[in-house]
BAKOL-415145 format. One record per atom (N, C-alpha, C, O): x, y, z; residue in one letter. Coordinates in steps of 0.02 Angstrom, whole numbers, plus 50000, padded with zeros to 5 digits. Each point is the difference from the previous one (the first is absolute). Example, Ala and Ser with C-alpha at 12.3 -4.5 7.8 and 13.67 -1.06 7.14 Angstrom:
506604971650390A499555005950000A500455006050000A500524999950033A499305005449931S500425005950003S499615005550037S500255005550008S
end
This chain:
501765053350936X499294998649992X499754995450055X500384996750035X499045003449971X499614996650051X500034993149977X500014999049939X499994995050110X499864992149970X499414998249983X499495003050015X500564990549940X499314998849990X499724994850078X500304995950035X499065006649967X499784992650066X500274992149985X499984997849943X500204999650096X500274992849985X499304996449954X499425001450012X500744995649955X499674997149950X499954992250012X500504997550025X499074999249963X500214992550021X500004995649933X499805002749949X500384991750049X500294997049932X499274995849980X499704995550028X500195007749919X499524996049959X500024995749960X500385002249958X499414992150025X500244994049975X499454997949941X500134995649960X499375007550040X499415002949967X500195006349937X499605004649998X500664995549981X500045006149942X500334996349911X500244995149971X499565011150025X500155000349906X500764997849989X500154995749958X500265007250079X500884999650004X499924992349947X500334999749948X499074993050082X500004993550004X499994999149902X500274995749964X499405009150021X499804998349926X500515001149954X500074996449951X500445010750068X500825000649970X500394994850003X500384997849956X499484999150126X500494994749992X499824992949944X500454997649966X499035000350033X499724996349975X500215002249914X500264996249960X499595009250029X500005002149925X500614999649974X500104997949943X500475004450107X500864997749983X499824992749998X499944997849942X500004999650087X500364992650032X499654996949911X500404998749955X499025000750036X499954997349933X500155003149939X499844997649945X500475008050064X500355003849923X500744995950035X500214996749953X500125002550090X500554998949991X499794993049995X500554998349978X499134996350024X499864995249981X499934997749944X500254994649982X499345009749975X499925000449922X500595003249979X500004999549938X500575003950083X500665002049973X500534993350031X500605000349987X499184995550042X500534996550014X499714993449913X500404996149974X499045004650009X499634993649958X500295003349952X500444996649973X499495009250004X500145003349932X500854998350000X500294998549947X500005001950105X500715000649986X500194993549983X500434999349957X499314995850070X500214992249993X499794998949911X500304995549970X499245008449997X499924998349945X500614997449965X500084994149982X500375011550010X500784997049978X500655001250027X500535000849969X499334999350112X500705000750013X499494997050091X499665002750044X500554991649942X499894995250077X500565003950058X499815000950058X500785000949924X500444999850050X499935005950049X500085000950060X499685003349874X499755008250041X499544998750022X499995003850048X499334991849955X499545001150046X500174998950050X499825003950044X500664989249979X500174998050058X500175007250046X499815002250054X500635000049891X500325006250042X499465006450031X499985004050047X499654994349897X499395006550023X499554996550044X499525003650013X500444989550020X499604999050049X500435002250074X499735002550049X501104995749942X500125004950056X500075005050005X500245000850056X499695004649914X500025004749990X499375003350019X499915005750022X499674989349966X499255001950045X500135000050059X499825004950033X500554989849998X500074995350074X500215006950047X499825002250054X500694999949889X500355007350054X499545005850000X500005004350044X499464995549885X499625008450011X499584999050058X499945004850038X499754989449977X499434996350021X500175000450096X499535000250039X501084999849981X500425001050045X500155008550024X499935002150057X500285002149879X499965005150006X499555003450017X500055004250045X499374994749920X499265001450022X499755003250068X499845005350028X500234985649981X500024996750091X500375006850036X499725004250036X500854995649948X500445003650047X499715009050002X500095003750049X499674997849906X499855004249995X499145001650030X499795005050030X499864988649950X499265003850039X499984998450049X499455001350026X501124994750026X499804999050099X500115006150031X499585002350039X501205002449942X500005005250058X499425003849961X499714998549947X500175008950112X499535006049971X499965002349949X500314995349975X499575008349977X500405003049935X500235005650028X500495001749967X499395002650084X500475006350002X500514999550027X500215005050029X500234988649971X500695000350019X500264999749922X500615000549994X499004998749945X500215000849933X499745008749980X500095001749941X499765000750082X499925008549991X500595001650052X500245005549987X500004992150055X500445003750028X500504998649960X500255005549987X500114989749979X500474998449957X499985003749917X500475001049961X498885000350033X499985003249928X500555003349973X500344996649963X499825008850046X500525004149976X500734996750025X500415001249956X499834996150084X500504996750004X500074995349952X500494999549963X498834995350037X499964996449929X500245001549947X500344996249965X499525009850021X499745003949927X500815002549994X500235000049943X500135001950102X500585002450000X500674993249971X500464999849959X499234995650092X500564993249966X499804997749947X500454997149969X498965002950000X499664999249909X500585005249970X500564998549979X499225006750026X500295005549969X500714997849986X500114998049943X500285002050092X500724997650020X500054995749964X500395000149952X499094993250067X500204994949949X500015001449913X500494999249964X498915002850017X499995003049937X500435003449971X500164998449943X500135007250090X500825001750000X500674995849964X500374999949951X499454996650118X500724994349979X499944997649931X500415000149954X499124998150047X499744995049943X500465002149934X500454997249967X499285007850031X500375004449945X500755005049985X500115004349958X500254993250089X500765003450003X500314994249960X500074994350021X500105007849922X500454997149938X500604995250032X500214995149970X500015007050088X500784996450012X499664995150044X500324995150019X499055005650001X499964990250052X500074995449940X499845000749941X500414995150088X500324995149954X499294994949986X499554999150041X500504997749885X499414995649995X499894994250048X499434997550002X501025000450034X499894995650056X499555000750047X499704995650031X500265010649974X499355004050046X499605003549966X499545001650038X500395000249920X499435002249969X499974995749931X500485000649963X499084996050021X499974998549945X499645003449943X499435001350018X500705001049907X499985002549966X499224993549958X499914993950001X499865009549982X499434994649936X499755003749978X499725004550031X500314994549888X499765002949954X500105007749987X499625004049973X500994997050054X500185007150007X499605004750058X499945006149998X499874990650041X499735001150070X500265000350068X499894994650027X500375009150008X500204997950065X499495001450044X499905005850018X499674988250009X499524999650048X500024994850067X499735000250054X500724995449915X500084994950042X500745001850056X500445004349990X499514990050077X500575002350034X500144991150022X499574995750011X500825003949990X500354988749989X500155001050081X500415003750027X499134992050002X499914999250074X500284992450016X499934996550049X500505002349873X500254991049998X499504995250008X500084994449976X499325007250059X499644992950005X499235003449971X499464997150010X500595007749962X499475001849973X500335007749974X500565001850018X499025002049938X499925006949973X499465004950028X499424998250004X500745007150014X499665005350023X499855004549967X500415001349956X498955003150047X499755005049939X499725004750042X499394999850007X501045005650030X499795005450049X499445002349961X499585001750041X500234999149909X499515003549972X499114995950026X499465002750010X500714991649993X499364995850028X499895004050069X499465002850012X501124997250038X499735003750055X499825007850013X499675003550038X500714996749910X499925009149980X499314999350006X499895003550049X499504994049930X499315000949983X499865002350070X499805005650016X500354988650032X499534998250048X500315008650063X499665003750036X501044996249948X500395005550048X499675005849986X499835003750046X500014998549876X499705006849977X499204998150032X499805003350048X499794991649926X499334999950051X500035004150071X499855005650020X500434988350009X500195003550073X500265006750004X499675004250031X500744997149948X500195007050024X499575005949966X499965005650027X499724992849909X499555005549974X499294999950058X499715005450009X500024987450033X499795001850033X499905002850062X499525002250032X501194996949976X500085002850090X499995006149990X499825003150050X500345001449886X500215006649975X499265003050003X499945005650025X499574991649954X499265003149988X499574996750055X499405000349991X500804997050060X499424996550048X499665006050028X499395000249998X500955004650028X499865006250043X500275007549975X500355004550023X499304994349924X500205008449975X499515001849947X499604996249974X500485011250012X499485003549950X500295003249958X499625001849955X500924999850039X500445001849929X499995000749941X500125004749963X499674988850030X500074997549953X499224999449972X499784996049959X499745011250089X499565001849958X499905003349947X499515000549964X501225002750033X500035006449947X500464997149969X500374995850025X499665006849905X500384996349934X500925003150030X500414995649987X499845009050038X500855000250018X500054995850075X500525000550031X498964995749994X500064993950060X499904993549945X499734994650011X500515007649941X499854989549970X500695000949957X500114997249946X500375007650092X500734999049980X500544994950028X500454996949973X499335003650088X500384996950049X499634990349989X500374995149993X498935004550009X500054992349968X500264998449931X500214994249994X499825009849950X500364999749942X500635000849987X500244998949945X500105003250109X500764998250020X500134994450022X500554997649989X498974998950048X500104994050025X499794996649959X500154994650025X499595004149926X499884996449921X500395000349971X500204994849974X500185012350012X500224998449950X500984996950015X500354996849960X499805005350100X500554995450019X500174994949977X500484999849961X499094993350062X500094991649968X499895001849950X500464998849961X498925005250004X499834999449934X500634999149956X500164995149967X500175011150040X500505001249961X500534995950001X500234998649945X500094998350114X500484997250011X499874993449973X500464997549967X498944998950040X499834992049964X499955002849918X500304996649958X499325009850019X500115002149950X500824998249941X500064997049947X500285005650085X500735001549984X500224991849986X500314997749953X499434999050103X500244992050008X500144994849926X500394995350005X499335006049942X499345002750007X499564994949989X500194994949972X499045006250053X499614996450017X499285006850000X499845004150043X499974994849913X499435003649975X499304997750047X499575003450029X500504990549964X499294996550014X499895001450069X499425001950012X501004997750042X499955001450069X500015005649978X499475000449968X500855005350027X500005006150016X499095002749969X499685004550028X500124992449925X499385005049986X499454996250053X499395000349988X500814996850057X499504998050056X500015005450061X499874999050059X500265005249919X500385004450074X499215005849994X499635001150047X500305001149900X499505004449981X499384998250014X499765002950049X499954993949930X499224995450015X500124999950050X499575003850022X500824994150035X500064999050062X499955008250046X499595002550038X500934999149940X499755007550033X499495001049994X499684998350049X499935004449897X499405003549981X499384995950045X499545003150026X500534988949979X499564996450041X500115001750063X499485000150032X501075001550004X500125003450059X499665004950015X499565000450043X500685004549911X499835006950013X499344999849988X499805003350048X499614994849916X499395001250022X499754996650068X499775003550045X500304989949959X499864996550045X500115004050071X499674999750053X501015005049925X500055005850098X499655006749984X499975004550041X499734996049887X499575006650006X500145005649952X499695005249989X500964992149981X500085005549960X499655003749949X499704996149964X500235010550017X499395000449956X500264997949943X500595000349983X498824997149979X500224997849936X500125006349931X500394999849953X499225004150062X500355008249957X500724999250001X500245002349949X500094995950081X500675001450009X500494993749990X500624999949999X498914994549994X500334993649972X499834999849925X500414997149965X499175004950012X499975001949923X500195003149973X500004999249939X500395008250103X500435002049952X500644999750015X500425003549970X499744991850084X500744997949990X499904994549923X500415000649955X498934993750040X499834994749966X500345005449919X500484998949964X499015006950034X500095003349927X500535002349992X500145001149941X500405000750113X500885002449994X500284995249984X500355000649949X499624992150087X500354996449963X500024996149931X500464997049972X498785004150008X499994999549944X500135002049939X500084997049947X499945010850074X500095002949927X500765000550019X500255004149961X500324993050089X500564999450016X500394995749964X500545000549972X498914993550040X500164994249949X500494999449947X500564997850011X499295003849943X500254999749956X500815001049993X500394997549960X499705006750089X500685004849992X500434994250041X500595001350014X499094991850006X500424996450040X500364991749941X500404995450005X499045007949939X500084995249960X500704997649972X500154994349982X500405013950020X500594998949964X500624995850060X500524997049986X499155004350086X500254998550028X500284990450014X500504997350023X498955000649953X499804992550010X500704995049951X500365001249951X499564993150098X500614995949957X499634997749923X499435000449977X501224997049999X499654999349925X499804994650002X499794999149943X500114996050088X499634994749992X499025001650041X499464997049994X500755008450040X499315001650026X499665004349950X499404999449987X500975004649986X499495003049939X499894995449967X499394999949988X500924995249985X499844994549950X499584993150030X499994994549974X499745007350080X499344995350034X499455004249984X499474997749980X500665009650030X499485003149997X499955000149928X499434998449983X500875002549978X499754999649925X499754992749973X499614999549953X500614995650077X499934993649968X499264999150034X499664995449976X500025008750079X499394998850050X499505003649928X499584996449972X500505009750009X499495003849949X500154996049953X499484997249982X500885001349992X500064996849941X499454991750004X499614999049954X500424998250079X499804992850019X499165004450009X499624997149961X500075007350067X499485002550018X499855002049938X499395000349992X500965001449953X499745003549950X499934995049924X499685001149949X500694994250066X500024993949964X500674997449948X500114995549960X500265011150071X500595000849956X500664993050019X500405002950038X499794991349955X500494995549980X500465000050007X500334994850006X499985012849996X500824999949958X500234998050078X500204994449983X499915005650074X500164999750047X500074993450036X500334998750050X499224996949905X499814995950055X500534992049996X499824994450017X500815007749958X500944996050011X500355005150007X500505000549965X499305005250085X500625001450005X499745004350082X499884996150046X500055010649967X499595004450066X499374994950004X500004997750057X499605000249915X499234998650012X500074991750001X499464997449988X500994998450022X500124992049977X499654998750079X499524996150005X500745007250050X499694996450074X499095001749976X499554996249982X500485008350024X499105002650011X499474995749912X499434997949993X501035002749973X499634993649940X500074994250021X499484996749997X501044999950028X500034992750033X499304998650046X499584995449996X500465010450049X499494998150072X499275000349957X499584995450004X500325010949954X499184999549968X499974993649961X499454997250006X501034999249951X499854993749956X499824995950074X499484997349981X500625000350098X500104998650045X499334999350025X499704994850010X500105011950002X499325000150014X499205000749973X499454999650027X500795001549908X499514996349927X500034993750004X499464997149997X501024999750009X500014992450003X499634996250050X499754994449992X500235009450065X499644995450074X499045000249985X499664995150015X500085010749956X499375000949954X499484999650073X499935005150035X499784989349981X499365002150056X500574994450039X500565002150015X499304993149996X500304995150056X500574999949990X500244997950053X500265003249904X501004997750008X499904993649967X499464997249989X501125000949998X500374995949948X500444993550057X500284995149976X499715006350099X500084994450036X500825001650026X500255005549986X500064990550045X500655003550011X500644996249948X500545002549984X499154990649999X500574997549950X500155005849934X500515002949981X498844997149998X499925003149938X500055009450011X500155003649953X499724998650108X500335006750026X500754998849991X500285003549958X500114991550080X500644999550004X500385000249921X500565002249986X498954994749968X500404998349937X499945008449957X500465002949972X499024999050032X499775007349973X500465005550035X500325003949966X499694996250082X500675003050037X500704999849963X500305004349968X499814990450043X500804998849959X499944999749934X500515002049973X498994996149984X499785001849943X500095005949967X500085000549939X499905006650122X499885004949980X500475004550031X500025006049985X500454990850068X500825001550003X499555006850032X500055005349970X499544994350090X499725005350054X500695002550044X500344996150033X499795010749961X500545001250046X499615004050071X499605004650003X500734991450047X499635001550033X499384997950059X499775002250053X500084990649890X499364997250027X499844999250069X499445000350024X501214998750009X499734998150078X499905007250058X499804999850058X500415005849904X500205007650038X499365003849971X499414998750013X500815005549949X499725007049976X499224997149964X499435002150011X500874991649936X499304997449978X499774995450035X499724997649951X500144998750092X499734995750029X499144999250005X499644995150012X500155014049968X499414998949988X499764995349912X499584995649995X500795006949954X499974995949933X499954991350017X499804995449964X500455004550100X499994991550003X499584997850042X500044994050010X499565008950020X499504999950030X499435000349948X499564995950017X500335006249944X499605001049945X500094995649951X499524997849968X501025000550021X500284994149944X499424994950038X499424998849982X500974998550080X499844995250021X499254997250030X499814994150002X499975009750013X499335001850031X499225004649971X499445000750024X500805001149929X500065006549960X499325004350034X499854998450057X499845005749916X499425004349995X499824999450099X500005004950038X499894989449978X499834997250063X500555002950041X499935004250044X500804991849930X500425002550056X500175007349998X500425001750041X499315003449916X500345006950031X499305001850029X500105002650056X499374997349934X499424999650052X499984996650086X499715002150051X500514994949943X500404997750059X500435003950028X500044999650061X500345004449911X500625002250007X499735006650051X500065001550060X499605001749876X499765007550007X499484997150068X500135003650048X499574993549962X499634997950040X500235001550083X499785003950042X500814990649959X500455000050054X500175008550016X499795002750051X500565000549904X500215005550031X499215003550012X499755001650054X500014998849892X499265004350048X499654998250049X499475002650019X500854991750009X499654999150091X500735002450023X499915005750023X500574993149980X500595005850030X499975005150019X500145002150056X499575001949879X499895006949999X499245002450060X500005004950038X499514990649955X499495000750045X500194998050045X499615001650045X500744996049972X500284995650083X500345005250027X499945001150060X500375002049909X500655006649993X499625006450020X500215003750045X499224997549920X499495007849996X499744998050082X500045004050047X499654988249958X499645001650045X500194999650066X499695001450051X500924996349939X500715001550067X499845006050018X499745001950052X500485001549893X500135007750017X499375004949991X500135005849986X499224992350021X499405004249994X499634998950077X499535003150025X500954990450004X499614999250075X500675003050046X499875001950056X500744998449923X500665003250058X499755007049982X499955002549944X499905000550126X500245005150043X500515005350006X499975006150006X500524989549990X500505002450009X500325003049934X499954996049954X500335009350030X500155003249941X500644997149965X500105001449941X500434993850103X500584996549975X499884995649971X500134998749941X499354996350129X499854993349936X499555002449948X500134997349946X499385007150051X499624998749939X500355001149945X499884996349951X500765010450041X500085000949955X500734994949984X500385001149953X499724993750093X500554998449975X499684991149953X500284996949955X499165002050077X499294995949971X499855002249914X499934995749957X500035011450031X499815002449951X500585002349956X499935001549941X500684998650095X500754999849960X500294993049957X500255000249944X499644993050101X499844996249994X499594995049951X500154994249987X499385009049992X499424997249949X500295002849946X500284996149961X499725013150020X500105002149974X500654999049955X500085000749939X500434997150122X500684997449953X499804994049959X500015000349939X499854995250088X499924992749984X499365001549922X500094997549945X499465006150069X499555000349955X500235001949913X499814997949946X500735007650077X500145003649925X500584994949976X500085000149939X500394995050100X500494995549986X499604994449954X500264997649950X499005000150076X499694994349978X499815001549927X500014995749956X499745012850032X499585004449946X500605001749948X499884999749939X500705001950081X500435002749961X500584989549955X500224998749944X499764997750118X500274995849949X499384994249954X500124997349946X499275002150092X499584997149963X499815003049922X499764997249952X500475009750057X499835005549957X500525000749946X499925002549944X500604994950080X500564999649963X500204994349937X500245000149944X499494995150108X499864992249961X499624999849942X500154997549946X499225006050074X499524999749955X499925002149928X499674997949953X500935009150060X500345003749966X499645007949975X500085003649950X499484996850111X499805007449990X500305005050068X499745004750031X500894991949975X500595003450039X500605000049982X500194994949972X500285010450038X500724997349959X500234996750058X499825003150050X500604990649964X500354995349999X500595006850030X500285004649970X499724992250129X500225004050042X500664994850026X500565002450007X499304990850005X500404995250041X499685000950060X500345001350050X498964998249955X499845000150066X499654992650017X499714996449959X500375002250109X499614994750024X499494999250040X499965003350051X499574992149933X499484995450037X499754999950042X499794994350013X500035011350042X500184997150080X499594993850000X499494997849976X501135000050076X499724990750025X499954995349950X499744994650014X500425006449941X499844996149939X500714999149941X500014995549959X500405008450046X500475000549951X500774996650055X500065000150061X500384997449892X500544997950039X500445003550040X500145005449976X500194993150092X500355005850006X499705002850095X499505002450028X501444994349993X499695000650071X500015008850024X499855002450055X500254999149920X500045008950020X499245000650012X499665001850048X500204995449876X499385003449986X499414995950051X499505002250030X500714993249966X499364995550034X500085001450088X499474999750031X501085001750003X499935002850086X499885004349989X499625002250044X500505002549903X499815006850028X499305002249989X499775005350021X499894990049940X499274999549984X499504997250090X499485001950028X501094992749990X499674996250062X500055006650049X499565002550035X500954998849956X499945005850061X499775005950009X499925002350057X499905001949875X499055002050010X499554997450007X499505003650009X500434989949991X499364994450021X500205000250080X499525000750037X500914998949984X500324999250089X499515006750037X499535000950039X500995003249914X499615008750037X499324999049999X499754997450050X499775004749886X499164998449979X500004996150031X499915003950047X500104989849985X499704996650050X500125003450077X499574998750043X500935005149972X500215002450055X499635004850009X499684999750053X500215006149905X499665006149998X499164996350038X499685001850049X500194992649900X499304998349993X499764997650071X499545002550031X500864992549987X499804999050077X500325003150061X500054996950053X500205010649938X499975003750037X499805008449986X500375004949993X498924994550005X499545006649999X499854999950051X499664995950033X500765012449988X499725002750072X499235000750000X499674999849948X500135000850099X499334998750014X499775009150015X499405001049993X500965004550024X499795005749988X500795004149997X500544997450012X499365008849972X500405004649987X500085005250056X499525003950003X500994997250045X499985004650035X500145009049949X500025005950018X500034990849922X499765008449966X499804997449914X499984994249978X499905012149987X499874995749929X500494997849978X500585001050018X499064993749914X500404998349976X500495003349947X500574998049987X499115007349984X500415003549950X499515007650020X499405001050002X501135003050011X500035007950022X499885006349938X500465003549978X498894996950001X500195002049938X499925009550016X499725003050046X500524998749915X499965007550004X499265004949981X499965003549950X499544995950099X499835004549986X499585007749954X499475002549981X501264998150022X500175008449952X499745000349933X499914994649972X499945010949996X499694998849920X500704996249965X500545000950028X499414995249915X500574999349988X500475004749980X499855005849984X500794991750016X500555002949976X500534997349950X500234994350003X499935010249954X500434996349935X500414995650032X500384996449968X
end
């Protein structure tokens, strides 16, 4: 393909408002965490120190020396995800939790290939669609749904539900954003739905029994709520309690342990945000990410270029359904995935690999070519075709 014209670095853009919108969610996730466990915040302020670094490192060079790496990326994710899961590495190197193998013991910290998995599938789903038309017709949206469903499955298996159902929203935000018709994203939308079901027998038994303890708690039914439903009843007594302003952080801290929250500083961290702050602080919350998300759209509604925008709009899109699906979870009109916070929940995987889509979105943002030596997206033409 042809290059884009050299672009010059703008210091002026939206990229400024993502960064800003992390930097005080991980701020308000470092306050929430100190509620009752001081030692982990310490840890989650460096843990900022390194995303915050990563960032850096990531928005000085160009971004298309990170499209040239995509699929090589995506290849050592893959690999890693792999390993992860071969029964004979010994727990010394992979550590096992909660009947999970996600983690990898790096001795001075833990690794969770699946955090980078996000950012490797971004990238490479966009280098895959920057310059093509394929994937105008419904048997060209095979080849990006192979590339979904790869990590999908493999963090799947891990298992780890909550990442893996971020993979979907993300495509589908892709794939319109490069043009795809939507006739043909609706009825992949209606295949997998009426598919559904048939995946139900497949699921571990503690995941059917989130999902039942989720209708049950929605429907008003009890029986659940000491035994599948005890996390997701803990967090709602949690966030009934915080009411318009919060209950303060002593009296958050005591209601917490009061109520034997598993979890509080990870998966729920939003319940303690609400405890503590209450009504105000998840308004705040939701707040923060919806200038992200606009900082994020409007990255990618002024790039040019068909990589960064859609890797701008891969980007939002991930981060958006992670914020929707565990706020959603808490609240308890979601079943209870084990998913986390971005920027806000404990957990250095989670928190660099959050900074370092803030690195890129700032990179993308202050480097919009200034014209296109061809379009940006090549579309076909032709009447459609199935």
């Amino acid at each position: 393909m042809r290059e884009l014209h050299k672009p010059k670095v703008d210091w002026h853009n939206a990229g400024w408002i993502c960064v800003m919108a992390a930097f005080f969610l991980s701020v308000l996730g470092i306050m929430a965490i100190s509620t009752t466990e001081h030692e982990l915040a310490v840890r989650q302020i460096a843990h900022l120190g390194v995303g915050v670094i990563a960032a850096t490192v990531l928005a000085v060079p160009h971004y298309k020396w990170i499209h040239r790496a995509s699929y090589p990326l995506l290849g050592v994710v893959i690999l890693l995800l792999i390993f992860v899961l071969i029964p004979w590495v010994p727990e010394a190197i992979v550590r096992p939790r909660n009947g999970a193998r996600r983690w990898i013991n790096l001795y001075f910290t833990d690794f969770q290939p699946s955090e980078i998995a996000k950012i490797a599938y971004i990238v490479a789903l966009a280098a895959y669609l920057r310059y093509r038309q394929n994937y105008r017709t419904f048997f060209g949206l095979l080849l990006p749904l192979v590339l979904t469903f790869i990590p999908l499955v493999l963090i799947l298996v891990e298992p780890d539900l909550g990442t893996a159902m971020l993979f979907l929203p993300t495509l589908f935000a892709m794939l319109i954003a490069a043009g795809a018709r939507i006739k043909h994203l609706v009825l992949i939308i209606l295949l997998g739905l009426s598919l559904a079901p048939l995946t139900y027998p497949l699921l571990q038994p503690h995941q059917k029994g989130r999902i039942q303890a989720m209708v049950a708690q929605v429907t008003g039914d009890d029986r659940y709520q000491d035994d599948l439903g005890y996390q997701g009843a803990r967090a709602m007594t949690l966030v009934g309690a915080g009411q318009l302003t919060g209950v303060g952080k002593q009296k958050a801290a005591d209601l917490i342990r009061y109520n034997h929250l598993p979890e509080e500083h990870n998966d729920m961290i939003f319940a303690v945000i609400c405890c503590r702050w209450g009504l105000a602080g998840a308004i705040v919350t939701w707040a923060l990410f919806a200038l992200f998300t606009i900082g994020g759209l409007i990255t990618a509604g002024m790039c040019k270029d068909p990589f960064g925008r859609l890797v701008a709009v891969g980007i939002v899109a991930m981060t958006f359904a992670q914020m929707t699906i565990n706020t959603g979870m808490t609240i308890g009109v979601l079943p209870i995935t084990g998913l986390t916070l971005p920027f806000v929940s404990y957990g250095g995987s989670s928190l660099v690999a959050g900074w370092m889509m803030v690195g890129i979105l700032l990179n993308v943002a202050m480097r919009r070519p200034q014209y296109l030596a061809r379009k940006s997206f090549e579309f076909d033409e032709k009447p459609d075709q199935a």
